[in-house]
C-alpha positions in Angstrom: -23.5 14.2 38.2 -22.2 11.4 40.0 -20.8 8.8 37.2 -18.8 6.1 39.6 -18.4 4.2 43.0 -15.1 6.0 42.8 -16.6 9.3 42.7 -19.4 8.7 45.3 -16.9 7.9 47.9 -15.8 11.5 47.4 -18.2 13.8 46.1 -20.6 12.8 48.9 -18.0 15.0 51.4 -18.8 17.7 49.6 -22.3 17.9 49.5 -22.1 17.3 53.7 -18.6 17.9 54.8 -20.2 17.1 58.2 -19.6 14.1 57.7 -15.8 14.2 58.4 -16.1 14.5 61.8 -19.0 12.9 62.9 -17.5 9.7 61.2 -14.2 9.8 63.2 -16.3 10.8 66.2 -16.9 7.1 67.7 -13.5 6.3 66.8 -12.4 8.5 69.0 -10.8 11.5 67.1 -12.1 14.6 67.6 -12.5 16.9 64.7 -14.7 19.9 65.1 -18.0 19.8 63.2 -17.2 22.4 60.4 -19.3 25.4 60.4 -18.6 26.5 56.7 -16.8 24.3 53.8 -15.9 25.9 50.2 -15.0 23.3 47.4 -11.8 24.2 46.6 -10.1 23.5 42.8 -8.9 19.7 43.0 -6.0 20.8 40.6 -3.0 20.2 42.1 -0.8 20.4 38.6 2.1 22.8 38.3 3.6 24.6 34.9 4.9 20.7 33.6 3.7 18.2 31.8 2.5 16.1 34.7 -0.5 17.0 36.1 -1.6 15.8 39.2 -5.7 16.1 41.0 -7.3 15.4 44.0 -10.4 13.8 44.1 -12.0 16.1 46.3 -10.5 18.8 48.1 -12.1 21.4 50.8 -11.5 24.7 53.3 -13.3 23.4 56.3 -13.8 26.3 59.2 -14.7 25.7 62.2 -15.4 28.6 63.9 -12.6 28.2 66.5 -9.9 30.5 67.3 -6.3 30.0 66.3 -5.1 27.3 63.7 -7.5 25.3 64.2 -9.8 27.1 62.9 -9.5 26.5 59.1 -8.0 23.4 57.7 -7.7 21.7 54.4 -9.5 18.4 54.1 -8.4 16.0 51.3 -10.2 13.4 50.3 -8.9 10.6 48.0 -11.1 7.5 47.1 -9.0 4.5 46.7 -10.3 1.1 45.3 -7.0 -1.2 45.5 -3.0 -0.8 46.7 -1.1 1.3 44.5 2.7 1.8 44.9 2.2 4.8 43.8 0.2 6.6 45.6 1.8 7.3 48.7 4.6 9.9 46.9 1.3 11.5 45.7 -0.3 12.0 48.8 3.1 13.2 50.5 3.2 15.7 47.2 -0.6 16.5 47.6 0.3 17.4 51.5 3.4 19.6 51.1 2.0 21.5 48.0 -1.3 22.6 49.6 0.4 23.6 52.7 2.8 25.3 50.8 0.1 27.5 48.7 -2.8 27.8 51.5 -0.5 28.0 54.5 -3.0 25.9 56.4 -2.7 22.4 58.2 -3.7 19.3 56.2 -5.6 16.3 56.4 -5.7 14.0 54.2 -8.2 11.3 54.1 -8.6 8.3 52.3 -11.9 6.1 51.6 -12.0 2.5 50.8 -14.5 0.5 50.4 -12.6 -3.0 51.0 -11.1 -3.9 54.2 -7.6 -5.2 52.4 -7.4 -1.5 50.7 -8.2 0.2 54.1 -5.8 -1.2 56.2 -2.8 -0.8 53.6 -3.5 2.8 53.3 -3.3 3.4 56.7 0.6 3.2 56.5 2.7 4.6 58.1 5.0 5.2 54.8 8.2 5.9 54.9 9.9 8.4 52.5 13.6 8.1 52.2 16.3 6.2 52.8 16.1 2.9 54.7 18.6 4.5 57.4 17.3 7.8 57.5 13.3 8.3 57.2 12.9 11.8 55.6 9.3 11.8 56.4 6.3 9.9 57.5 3.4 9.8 56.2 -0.2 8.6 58.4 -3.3 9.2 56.1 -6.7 8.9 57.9 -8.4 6.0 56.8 -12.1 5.1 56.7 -13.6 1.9 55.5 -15.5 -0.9 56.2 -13.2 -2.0 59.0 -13.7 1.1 61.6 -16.8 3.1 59.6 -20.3 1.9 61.9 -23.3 -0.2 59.9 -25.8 1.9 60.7 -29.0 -0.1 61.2 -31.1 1.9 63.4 -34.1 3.4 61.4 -33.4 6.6 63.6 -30.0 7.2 63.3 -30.7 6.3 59.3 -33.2 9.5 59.2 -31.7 11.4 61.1 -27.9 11.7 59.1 -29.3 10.4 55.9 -25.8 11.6 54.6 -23.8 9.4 56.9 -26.1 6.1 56.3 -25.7 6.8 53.0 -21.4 6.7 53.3 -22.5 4.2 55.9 -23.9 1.8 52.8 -21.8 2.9 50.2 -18.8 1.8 52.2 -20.0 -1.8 53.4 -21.7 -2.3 50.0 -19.6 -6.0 50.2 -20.8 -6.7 53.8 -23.6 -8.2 55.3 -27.3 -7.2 55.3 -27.3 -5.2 52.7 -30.9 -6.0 51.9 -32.6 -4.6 55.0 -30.0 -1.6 55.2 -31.1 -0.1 51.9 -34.6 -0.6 52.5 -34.2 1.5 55.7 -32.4 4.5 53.7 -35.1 4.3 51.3 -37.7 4.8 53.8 -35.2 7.7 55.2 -35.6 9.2 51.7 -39.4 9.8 52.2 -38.6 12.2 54.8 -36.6 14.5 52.0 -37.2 17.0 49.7 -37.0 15.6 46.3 -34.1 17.6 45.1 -32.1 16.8 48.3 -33.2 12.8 48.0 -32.4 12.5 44.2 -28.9 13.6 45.1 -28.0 10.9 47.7 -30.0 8.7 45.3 -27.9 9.4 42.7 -24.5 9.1 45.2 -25.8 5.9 46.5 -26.4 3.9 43.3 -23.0 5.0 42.0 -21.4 4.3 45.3 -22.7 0.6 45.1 -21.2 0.0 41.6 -21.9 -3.1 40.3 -22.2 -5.3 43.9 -25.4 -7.2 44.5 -26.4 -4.6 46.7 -27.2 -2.1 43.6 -29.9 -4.2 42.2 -31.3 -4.2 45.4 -31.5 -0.8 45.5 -32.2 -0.1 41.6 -35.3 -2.4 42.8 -36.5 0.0 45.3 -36.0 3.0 43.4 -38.3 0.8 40.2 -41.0 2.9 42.8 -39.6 5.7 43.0 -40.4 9.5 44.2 -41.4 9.7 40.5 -44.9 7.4 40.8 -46.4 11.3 42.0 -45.4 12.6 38.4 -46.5 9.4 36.6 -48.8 8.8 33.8 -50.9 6.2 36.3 -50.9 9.3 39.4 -51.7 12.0 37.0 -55.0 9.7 36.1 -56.0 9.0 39.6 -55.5 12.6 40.6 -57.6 13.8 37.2 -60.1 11.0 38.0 -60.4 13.0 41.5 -60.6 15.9 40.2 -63.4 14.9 37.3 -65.6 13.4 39.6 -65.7 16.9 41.7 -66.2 18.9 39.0 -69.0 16.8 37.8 -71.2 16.6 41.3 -70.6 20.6 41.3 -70.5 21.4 45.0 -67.3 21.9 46.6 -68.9 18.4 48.8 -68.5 16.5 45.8 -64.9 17.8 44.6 -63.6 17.3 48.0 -64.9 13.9 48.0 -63.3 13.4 44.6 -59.5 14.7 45.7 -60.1 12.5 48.3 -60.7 9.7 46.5 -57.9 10.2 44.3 -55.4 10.8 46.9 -56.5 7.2 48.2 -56.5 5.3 45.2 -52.8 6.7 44.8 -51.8 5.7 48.7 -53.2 2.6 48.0 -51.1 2.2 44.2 -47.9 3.2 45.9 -48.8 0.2 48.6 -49.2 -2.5 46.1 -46.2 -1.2 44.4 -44.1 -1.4 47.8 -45.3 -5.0 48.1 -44.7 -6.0 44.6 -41.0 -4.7 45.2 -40.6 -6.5 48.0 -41.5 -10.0 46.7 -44.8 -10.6 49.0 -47.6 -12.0 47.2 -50.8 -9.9 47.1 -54.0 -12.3 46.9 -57.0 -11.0 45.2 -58.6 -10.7 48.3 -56.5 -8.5 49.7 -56.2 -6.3 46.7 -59.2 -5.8 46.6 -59.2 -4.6 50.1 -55.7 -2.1 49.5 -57.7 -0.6 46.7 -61.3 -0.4 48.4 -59.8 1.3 51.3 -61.1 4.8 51.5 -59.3 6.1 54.9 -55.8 7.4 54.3 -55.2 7.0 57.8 -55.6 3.3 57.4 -53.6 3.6 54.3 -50.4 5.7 55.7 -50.3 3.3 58.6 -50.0 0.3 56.4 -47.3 2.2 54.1 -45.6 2.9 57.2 -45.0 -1.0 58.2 -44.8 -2.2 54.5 -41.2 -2.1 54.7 -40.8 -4.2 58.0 -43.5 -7.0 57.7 -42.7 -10.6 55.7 -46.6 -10.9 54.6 -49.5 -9.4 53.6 -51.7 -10.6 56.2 -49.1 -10.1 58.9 -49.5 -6.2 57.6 -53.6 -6.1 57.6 -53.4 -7.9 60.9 -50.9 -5.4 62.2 -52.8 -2.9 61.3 -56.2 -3.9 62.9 -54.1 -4.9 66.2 -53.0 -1.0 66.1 -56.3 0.1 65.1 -58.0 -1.3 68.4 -54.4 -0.3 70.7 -55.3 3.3 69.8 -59.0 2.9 70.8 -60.5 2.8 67.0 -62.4 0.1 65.6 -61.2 -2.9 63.4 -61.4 -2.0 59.2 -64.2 -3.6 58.0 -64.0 -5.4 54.9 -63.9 -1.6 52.9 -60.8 -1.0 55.0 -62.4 2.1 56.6 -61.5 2.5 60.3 -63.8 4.7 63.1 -62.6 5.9 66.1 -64.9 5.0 69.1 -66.6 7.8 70.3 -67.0 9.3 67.1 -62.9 10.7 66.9 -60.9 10.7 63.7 -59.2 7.5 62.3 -55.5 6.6 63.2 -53.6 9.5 62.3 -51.2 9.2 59.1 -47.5 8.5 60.7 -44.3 9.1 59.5 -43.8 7.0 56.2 -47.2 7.9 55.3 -46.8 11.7 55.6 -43.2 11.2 53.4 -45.0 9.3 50.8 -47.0 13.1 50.4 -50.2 12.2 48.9 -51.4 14.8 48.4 -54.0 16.8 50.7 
């Protein structure tokens, strides 16, 4: 379990070491993507009294030939200058090459500029007139890490946006950032998305940017396990067990499966801050078409109004060749076809079929 900002920074290499090199990609250094990682012990400590750790510590292989093909990654998370530390990391370096016989890198992550740029060094250990060694730690905070603020590049490496976020947790935009991962997070299995969940909450600590995503997760993946989705899904359920043709229990799932869409919706909108009138409420929950309900989850997260979002959505309607919703909220397609299709948000959200 992931219990602080400190720990995020670090733990989040293990669960996708990947991320080493595609972060130092645009900067220019060009590690191999690792092909296999094993967590190795962190313990560092030898048969004294002082015992030293790494935060994290991993055999990254690459799959090339030679000695590049395995190396030790280090990864220390550092959250202000300490004297200190620089005889450690020198220590850290010469002991694991010592017992592994492999190169070392050892990377440190920051998340404030001030802290970044001191640990980038160089130190010097020795004497003033006679350096004994040097040491250059890779460094990656906010000052050379990318914002990512592409809603692509956010679901396609949620892993990466999420080190992308936890690192500029200070900077600007925050708000509209986080929303995007969140929408990435649809697109995951649950056990995989309550990990970087969990990794990004810590991560964010106590900044301003953690409310704003403790209010997005208020919705949570968990409204399909709730007390009010278990009702609409009975509620389904009852109604096609009590017509007694397989007619009426499909109509009954489906019925339940839009009543929940159209739950999750209001809940999105309540998150957000946009006021719901009664009118259009009404209209969310009298809408019977989960394509028409799936498009509108899909652009809940990008609109500033209700009405901008019902108006979007009868602007797309009539773009694809299907009719305006009516008041009910049900869309036809002309000719006879289906409704607009569910897209991507929609599909994440997995009501279920």
């Amino acid at each position: 379990m992931v219990t602080s900002a400190h720990e995020a920074m670090h733990r989040i290499f293990q669960e996708d070491p990947g991320i080493f090199a595609r972060a130092f990609r645009p900067l220019g250094v060009p590690f191999p993507e690792p092909v296999a990682a094993t967590v190795l012990t962190p313990d560092v400590t030898e048969n004294r009294p002082l015992e030293r750790r790494i935060d994290t510590l991993l055999l990254l292989e690459t799959g090339a030939e030679g000695p590049d093909g395995k190396l030790l990654l280090a990864v220390e998370s550092q959250g202000r200058r300490d004297p200190a530390k620089p005889s450690s990391w020198a220590y850290y370096s010469a002991y694991l090459r010592a017992k592994y016989g492999l190169d070392v890198v050892l990377l440190v992550v920051c998340q404030d500029r001030a802290t970044a740029h001191w640990a980038e060094g160089p130190f010097f250990l020795g004497t003033t007139h006679w350096p004994l060694l040097t040491l250059r730690p890779l460094v990656l905070g906010p000052h050379n890490v990318p914002l990512l603020t592409d809603p692509e590049a956010i679901e396609r490496d949620i892993p990466l946006a999420t080190f992308s976020a936890i690192t500029h947790r200070g900077g600007p935009c925050p708000d509209e950032i986080l929303k995007m991962l969140f929408s990435a997070h649809m697109t995951l299995d649950e056990e995989t998305s309550h990990l970087f969940v969990e990794i990004t909450e810590r991560g964010l600590g106590d900044s301003p940017a953690a409310d704003i995503w403790r209010n997005l997760m208020a919705l949570d993946l968990d409204f399909f396990t709730s007390d009010t989705s278990m009702r609409l899904r009975e509620e389904g359920r009852e109604e096609g067990r009590e017509e007694g043709r397989e007619e009426g229990r499909e109509e009954g799932r489906e019925e339940g499966r839009a009543l929940e869409a159209a739950e999750v919706l209001l809940r999105l909108l309540d998150v957000r801050g946009l006021e719901v009138s009664a009118q259009a409420r009404e209209r969310i929950r009298s809408c019977e078409d989960l394509g028409v309900l799936h498009g509108w989850l899909e652009r809940v997260i990008e609109v500033s109004s209700v009405e901008e979002l019902l108006v979007e959505s009868a602007g797309s309607a009539r773009t694809e060749g299907v009719a305006e919703p009516d008041e009910a909220g049900r869309v036809g397609a002309s000719g006879g076809g289906a409704g607009v299709p569910g897209p991507r948000l929609g599909g994440a959200v997995e009501v279920p079929r």
